[in-house]
C-alpha positions in Angstrom: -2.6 37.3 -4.8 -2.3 36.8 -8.7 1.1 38.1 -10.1 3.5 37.5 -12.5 6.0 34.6 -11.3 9.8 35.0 -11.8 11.2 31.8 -12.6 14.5 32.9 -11.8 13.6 34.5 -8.7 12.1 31.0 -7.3 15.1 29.3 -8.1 17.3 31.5 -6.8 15.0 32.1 -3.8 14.6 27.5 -3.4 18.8 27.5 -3.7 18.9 30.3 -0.8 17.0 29.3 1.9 16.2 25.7 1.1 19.9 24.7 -0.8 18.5 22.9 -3.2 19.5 23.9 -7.0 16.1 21.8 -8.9 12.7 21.4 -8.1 10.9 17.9 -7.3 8.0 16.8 -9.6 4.9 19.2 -9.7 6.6 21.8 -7.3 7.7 24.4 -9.6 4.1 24.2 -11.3 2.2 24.6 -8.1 4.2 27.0 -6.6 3.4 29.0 -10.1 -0.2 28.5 -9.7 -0.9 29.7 -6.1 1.1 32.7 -7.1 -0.9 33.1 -10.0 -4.3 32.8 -7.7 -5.4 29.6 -8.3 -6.5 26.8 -5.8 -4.7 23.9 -6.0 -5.3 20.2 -4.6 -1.7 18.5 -4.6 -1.6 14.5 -3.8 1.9 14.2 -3.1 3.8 11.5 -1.7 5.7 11.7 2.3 8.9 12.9 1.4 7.8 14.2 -1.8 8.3 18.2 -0.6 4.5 18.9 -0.1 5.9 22.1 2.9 7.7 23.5 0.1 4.8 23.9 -1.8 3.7 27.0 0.2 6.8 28.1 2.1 8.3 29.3 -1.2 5.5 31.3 -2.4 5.3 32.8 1.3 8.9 34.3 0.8 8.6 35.8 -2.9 4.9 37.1 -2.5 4.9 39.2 0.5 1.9 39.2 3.0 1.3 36.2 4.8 0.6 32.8 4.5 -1.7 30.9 6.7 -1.0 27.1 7.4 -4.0 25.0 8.8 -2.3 21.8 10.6 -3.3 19.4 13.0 -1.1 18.9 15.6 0.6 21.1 17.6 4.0 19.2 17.6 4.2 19.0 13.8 3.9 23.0 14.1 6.7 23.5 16.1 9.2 21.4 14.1 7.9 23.0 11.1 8.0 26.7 13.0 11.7 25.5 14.3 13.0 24.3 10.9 11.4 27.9 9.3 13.6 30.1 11.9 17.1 28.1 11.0 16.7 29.0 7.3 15.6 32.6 8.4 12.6 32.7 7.4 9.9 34.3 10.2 7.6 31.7 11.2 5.2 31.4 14.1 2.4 29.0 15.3 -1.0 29.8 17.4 -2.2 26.6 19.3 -4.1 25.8 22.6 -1.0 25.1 24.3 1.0 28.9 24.7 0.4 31.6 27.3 -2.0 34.5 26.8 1.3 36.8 26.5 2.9 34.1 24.3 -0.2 34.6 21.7 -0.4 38.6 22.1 3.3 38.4 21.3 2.5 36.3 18.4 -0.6 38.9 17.2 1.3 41.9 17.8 3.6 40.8 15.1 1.4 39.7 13.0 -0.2 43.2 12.9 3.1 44.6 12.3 3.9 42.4 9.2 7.1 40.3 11.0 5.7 37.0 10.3 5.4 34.9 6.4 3.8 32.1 7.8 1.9 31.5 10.6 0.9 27.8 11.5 -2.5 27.2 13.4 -4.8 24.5 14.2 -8.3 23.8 12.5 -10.0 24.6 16.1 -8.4 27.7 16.8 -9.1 29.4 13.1 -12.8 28.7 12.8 -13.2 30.4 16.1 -15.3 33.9 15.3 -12.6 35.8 17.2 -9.3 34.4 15.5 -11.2 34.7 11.7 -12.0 38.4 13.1 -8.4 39.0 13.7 -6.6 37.3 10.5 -9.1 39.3 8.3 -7.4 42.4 9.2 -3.8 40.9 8.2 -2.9 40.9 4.4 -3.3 37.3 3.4 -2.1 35.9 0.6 -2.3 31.7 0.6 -4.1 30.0 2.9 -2.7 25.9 3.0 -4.8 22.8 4.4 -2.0 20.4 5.6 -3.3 16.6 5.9 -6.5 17.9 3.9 -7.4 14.0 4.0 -8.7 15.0 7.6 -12.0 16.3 6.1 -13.2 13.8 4.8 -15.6 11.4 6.0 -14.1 8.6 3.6 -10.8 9.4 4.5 -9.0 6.9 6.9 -8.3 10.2 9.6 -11.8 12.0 9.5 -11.8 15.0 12.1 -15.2 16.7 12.6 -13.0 20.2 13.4 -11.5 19.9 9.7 -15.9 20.3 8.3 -15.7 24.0 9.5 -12.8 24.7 7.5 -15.4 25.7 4.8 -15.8 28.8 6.3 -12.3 30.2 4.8 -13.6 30.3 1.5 -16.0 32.8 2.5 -14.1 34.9 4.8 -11.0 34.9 2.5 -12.7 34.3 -1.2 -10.2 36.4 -3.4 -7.3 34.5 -1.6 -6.0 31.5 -3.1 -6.4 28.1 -1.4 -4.0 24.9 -1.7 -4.8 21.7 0.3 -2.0 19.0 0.7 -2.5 15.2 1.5 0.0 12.4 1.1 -2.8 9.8 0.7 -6.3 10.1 -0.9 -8.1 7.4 -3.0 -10.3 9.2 -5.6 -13.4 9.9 -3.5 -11.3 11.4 -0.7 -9.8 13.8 -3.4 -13.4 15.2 -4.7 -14.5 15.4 -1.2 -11.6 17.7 0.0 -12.3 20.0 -2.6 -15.8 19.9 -2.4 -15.5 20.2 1.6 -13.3 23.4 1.1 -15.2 24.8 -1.9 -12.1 25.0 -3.5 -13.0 27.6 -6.7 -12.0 25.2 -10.3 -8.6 23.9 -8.5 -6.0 23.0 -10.6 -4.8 18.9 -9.3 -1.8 17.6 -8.8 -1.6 13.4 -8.5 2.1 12.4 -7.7 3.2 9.3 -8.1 2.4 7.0 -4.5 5.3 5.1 -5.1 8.1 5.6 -2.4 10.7 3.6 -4.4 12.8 3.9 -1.2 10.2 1.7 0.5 10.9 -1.8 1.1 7.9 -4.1 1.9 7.5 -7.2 3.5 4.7 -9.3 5.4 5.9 -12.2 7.7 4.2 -14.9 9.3 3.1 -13.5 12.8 5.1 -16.6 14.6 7.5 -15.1 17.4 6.9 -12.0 16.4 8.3 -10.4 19.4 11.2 -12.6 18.7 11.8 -11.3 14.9 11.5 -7.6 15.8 14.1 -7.5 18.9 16.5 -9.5 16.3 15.3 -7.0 13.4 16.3 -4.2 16.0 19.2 -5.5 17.0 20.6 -5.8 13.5 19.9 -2.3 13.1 21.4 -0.6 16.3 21.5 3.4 15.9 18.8 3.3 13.4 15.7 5.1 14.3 12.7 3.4 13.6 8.6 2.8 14.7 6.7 -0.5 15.7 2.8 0.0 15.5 1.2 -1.9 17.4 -3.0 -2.2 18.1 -3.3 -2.6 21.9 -2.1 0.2 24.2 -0.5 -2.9 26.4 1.6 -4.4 23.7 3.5 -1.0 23.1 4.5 -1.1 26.7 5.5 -4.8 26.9 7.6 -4.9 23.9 9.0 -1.5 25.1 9.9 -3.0 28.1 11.7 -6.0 26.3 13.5 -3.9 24.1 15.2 -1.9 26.9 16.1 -5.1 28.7 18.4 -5.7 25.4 20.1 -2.8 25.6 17.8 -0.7 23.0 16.4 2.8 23.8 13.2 2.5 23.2 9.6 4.0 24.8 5.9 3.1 24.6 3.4 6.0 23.0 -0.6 5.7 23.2 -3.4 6.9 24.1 -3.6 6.3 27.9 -0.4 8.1 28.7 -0.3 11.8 30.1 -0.3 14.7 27.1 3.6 15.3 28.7 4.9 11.9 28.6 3.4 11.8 24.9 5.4 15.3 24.4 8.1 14.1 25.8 8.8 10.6 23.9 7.8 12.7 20.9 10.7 15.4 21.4 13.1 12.7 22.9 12.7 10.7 19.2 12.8 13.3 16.8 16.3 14.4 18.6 17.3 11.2 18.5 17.8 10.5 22.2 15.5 7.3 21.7 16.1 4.7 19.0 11.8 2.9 18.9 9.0 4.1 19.6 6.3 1.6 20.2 3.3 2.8 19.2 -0.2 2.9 18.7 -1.8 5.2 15.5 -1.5 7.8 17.9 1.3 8.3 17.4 2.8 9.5 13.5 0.8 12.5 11.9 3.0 14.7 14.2 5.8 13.1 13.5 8.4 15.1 10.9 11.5 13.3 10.8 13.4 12.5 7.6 15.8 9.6 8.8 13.2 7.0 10.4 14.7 3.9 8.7 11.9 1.3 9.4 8.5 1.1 10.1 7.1 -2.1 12.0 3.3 -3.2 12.0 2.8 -5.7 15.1 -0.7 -5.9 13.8 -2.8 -5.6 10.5 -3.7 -1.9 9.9 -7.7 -1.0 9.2 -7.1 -0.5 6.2 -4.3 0.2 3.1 -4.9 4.5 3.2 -3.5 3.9 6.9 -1.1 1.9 6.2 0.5 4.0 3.3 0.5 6.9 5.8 2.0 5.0 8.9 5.1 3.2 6.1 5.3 6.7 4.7 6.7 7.6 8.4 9.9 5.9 7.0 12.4 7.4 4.6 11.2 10.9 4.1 15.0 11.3 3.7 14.7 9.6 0.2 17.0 7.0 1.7 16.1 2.9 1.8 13.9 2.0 4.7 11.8 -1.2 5.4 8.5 -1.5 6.1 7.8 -5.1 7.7 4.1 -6.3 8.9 3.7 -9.1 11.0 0.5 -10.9 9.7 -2.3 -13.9 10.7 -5.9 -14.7 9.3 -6.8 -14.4 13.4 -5.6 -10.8 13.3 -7.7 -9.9 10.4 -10.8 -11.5 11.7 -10.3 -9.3 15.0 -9.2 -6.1 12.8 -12.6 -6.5 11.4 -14.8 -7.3 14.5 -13.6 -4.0 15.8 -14.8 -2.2 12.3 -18.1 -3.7 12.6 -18.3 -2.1 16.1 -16.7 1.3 15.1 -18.7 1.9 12.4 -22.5 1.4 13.0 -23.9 3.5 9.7 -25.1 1.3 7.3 -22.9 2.9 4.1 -19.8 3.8 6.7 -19.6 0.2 7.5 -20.1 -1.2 3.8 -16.7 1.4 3.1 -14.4 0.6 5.7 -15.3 -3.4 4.9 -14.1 -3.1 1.4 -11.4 -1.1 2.8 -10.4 -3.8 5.2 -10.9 -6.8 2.6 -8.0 -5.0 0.4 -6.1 -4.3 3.4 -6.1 -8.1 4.0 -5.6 -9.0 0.4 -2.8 -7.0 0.5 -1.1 -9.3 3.3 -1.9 -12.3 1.8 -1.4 -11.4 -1.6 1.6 -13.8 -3.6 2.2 -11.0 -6.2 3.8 -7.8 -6.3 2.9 -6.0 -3.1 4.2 -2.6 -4.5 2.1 -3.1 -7.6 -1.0 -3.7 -5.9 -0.4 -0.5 -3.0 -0.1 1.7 -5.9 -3.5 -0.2 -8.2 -5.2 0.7 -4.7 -4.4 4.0 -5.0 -5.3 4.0 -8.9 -1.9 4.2 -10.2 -0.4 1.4 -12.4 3.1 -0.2 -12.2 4.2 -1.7 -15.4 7.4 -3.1 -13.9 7.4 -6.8 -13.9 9.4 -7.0 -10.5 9.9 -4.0 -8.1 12.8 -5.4 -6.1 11.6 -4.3 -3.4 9.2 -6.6 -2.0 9.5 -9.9 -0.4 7.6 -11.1 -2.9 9.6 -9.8 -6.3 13.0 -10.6 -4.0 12.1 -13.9 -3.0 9.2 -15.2 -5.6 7.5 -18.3 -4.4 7.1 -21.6 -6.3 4.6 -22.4 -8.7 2.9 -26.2 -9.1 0.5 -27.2 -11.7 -2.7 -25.6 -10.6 -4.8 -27.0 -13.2 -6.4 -30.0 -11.1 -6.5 -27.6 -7.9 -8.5 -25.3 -10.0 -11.3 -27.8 -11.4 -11.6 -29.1 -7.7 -12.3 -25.4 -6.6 -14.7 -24.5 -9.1 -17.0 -27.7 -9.1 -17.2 -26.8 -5.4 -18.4 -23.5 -5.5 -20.3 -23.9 -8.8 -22.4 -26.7 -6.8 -22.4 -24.4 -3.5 -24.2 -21.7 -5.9 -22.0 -18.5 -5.2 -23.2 -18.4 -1.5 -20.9 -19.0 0.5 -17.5 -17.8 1.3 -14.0 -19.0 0.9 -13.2 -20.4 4.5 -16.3 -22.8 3.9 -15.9 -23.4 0.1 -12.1 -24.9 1.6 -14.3 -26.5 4.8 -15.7 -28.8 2.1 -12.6 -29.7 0.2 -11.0 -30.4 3.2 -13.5 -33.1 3.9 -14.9 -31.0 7.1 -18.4 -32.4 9.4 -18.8 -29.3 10.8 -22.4 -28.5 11.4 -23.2 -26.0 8.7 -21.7 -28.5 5.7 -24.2 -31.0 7.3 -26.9 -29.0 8.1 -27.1 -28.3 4.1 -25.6 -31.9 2.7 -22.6 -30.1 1.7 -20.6 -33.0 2.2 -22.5 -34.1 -1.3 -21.0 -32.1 -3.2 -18.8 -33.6 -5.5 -15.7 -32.0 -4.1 -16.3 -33.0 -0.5 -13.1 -34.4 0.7 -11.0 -34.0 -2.1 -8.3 -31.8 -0.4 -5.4 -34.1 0.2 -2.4 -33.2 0.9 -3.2 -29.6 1.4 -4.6 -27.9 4.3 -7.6 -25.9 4.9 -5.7 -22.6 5.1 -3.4 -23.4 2.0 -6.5 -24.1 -0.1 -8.2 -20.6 1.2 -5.1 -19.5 -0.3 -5.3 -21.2 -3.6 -9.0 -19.6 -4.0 -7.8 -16.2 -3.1 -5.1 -16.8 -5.8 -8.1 -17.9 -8.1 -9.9 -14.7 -7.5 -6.7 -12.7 -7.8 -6.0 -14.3 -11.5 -9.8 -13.7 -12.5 -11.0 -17.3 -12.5 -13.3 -16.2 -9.4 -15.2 -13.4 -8.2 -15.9 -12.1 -4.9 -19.7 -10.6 -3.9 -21.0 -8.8 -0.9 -19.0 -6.2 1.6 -19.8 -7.3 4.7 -19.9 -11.6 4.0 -18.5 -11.6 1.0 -19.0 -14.8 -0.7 -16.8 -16.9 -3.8 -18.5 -16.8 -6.9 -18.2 -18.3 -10.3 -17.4 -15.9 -13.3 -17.6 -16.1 -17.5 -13.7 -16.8 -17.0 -14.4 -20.2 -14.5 -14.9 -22.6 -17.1 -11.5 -21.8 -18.6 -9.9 -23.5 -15.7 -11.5 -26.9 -17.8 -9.5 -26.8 -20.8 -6.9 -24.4 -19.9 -3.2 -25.8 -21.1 -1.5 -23.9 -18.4 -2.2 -22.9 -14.8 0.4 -21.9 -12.3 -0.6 -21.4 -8.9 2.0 -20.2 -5.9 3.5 -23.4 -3.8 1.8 -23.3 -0.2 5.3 -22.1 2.1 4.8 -22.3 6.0 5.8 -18.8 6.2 8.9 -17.0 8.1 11.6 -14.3 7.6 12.5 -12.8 4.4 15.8 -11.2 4.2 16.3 -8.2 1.9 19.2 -7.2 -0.3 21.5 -5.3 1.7 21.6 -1.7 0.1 24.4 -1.1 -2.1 27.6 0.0 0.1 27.7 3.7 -0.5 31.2 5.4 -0.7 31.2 8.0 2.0 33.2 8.1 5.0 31.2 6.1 7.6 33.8 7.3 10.4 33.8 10.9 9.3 30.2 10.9 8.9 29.2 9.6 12.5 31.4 12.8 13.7 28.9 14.9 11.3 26.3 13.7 12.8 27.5 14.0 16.7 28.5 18.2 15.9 24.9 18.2 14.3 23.5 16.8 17.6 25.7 19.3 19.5 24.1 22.6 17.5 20.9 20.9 17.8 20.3 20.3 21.3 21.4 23.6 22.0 18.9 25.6 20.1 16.3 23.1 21.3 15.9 21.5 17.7 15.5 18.1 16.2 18.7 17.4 14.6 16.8 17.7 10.9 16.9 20.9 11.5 20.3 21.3 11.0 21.0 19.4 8.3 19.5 16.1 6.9 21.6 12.7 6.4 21.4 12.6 2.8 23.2 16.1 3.3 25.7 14.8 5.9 26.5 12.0 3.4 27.0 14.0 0.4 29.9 16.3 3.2 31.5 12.6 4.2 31.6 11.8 0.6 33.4 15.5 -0.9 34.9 16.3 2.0 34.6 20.0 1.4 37.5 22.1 3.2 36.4 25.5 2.5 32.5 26.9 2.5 32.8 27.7 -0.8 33.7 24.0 -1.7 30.5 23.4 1.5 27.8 25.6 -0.1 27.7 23.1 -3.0 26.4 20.5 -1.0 22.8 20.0 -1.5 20.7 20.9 1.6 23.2 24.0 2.7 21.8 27.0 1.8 22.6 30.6 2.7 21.5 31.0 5.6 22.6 27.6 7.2 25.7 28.2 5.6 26.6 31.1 7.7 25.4 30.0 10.9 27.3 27.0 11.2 28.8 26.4 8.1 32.3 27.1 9.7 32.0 24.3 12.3 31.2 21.6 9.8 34.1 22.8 7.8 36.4 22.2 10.9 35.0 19.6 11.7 35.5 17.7 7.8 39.5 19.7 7.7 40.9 18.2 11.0 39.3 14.7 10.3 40.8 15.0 6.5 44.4 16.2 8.2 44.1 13.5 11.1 43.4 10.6 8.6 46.0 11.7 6.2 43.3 12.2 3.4 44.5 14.3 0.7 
């Protein structure tokens, strides 16, 4: 598909259909390169434009493109979104008629469609390769390429065969797309698609929209209905691990008034479809969920993501916050967290994963995830070191622990005690029993090996067992300790430990009991909250009756920018970023009326 790129044609073609008058980060580049025919692997962040990345070269390079994605849901809204900007669009997936699909093919054949949407089961299928090999391909995209990876936190066997493009379609340029890949996942996807010297794109992982917190997992139920009730009209997703707890605290959450629906596993494909639909229109405020619920989910204005429970691991957790504020607007993301939850987050790994090398991985994986909860420093900073990017910033501001920083005491005397202990323990054993013996414990296993000689036995007062697990953590954290072993790891002594002897200062986080942070409420922005709520009821209005999410439409941030201006004339409307050409005509003209008789009725000049 190589050809020479227009610059000014892809801006003018991004402003048309897409209303939007700059590019974000790495999109103008990659769009040049798939044009050019190059493969490209693009890491890009949720809400970062990753769709855009292929759409736009789909409507300046003729032909069509082919997008491999893994749900069908995700399709449609995609397919749906496509149609309201006038672009042709259409999806092939296990769930349409016979007629539907020959509908589909037929135009196809004819050259109607720019991108057509498909599932990795239906493409590797010898008839449906047989088929797209007649049509004039030009780009072939791998959405959620994370999916074929076996290191990746998703793996799906179908996503393996997706190989077989390269040698069905080998002078058509390939781009695969992921939101969240750790460095082994990247070379595997392009390994797994024998992608041909593709040019990579790393964005940066850090949603500064995203607000993080972890709380003490004490009435837990009782935080999130208050949460929820502080936040009333605001759509947002609670994850939780077992299939019963989504239906209980769905349950509990109606009783107070709040729309909300269970999603998992259990429930029939049409329920699932339905809760799906019924959220992303915004006819339901929560979902509560398990995982099953989120990769099919693309819907700009979720304003906070809730973990009941511990994810597996920190990939899956990026992915399931990510859910929140694709709109670019401040959303939280609030885990409820307990050392009991971890322990049973990883007794279900060690029965999940019974390879030898699979288990040692998604260990590791789950001893970050769990650092990352416990973890007294920056919680952005050490999301974004997971992911191998660094964050020189000293506080992020949006964290519990940069807005609220703990304490500090002396940690000097804490220190020595915790490094004679494990110094005399010999590196082999792990924290919980390293605290057992500070705490003065006569459990059977400090007994059995005279551990309560050791010259730290019972020197723990007046801290408890679990604050002085968290002191060595905080040890091991700082470099004064080291950690060995995946699947028992056990506290070991380093070249730095004897610092800890003669160090002058040592400042280690005051133990806290836990409970509820409180973030900054956002900076009041200066639109027209009554004005934009009619926006948004006109946008529900055109919305249900095309059968769309309201997204579709227009976004917030766009309704926002109307409430703000107040544009009386399309003219003064197609400056509003979001409002292209297309959507412009269709229903640029209610909007207006809408923004005129509310600017007449108010007595706004």
């Amino acid at each position: 598909m190589e050809m020479a790129v227009d610059k000014q044609l892809l801006r003018d073609t991004l402003e048309r259909y897409f209303g939007y008058s700059t590019f974000r980060p790495f999109q103008e580049e990659i769009v040049t390169d798939v044009l050019e025919g190059r493969d490209v692997l693009a890491i890009i962040a949720t809400g970062g434009g990753k769709s855009l990345c292929y759409q736009l070269p789909a409507l300046v390079s003729g032909g069509l493109t082919i997008v491999v994605s893994p749900l069908i849901s995700l399709m449609k809204d995609q397919v749906d979104d496509l149609l309201a900007r006038n672009i042709s669009a259409a999806t092939l997936n296990s769930s349409m008629e016979l007629w539907e699909i020959r509908s589909i093919e037929d135009q196809l054949l004819g050259g109607k469609i720019k991108v057509l949407y498909i599932s990795p089961e239906r493409i590797t299928q010898d008839s449906c390769l047989q088929f797209l090999e007649k049509l004039d391909v030009k780009l072939i995209a791998i959405d959620e390429a994370h999916c074929i990876s076996m290191w990746g936190h998703q793996f799906r066997p179908d996503y393996r065969r997706l190989s077989l493009l390269k040698s069905k379609f080998p002078k058509v340029p390939m781009i695969a797309l992921t939101a969240s890949a750790i460095p082994e996942v990247r070379e595997d996807i392009a390994s797994q698609l024998k992608l041909v010297s593709p040019k990579k794109y790393l964005g940066s992982f850090n949603r500064i929209n995203l607000r993080y917190e972890v709380r003490e997992k004490k009435d837990a139920t009782a935080q999130i209905l208050s949460y929820i009730a502080r936040n009333r009209g605001k759509s947002g997703i609670v994850y939780c691990l077992a299939r019963k707890t989504t239906e209980e605290l769905a349950e509990k959450l109606r009783r107070a008034g709040i729309k909300a629906l269970p999603y998992h596993a259990d429930l029939p494909d049409t329920v699932r479809s339905a809760t799906q639909e019924k959220f992303v229109r915004d006819d339901v405020e929560v979902v509560c969920a398990t995982v099953a619920f989120g990769m099919g989910i693309d819907k700009p204005d979720v304003r906070y993501v809730i973990h009941y429970d511990m994810p597996k691991n920190l990939e899956a957790y990026y992915q399931e916050t990510g859910r929140a504020g694709r709109d670019g607007e401040a959303s939280d993301c609030i885990m409820f967290y307990s050392p009991a939850d971890a322990l049973k987050m990883r007794g279900l790994l060690e029965k999940e994963y019974t390879d030898y090398h699979l288990s040692r991985v998604a260990m590791k994986k789950w001893q970050a995830m769990r650092d990352f909860c416990e973890t007294r420093l920056c919680r952005r900073k050490y999301l974004l070191s997971y992911f191998g990017e660094e964050y020189d910033d000293p506080a992020c501001d949006g964290c519990d622990n940069c807005l609220h920083p703990k304490d500090t005491i002396d940690g000097r005397d804490i220190a020595n005690k915790i490094v004679t202990c494990v110094t005399a323990l010999g590196g082999k054993f792990g924290a919980g029993h390293v605290a057992d013996v500070i705490c003065g414990s006569s459990n059977q296993t400090i007994i059995a090996y005279r551990h309560n000689r050791n010259p730290a036995y019972n020197t723990g007062k007046p801290y408890t067992r679990v604050q002085w697990i968290g002191f060595i953590k905080e040890l091991v954290r700082l470099g004064y300790l080291s950690v060995a072993g995946d699947k028992y790891p056990v506290i070991t002594t380093n070249s730095r430990s004897k610092e800890v002897t003669f160090i002058q200062e040592l400042r280690l986080t005051r133990p806290t009991s836990g409970g509820e942070a409180a973030f900054k409420p956002a900076v009041q922005e200066k639109y027209d909250a009554r004005l934009f709520q009619q926006l948004r009821s006109l946008r529900k209005s055109i919305a249900d009756a095309n059968g769309w999410p309201p997204y579709v439409v227009f976004h917030d941030t766009t309704l926002r920018e109307m409430a703000t201006t107040c544009p009386k004339t399309l003219a003064e409307l197609s400056k509003i970023s979001g409002v292209g050409k297309a959507k412009l005509e269709k229903y640029g003209g209610e909007f207006v009326g809408v923004i005129k008789g509310y600017v007449e009725a108010e007595g706004i000049a």
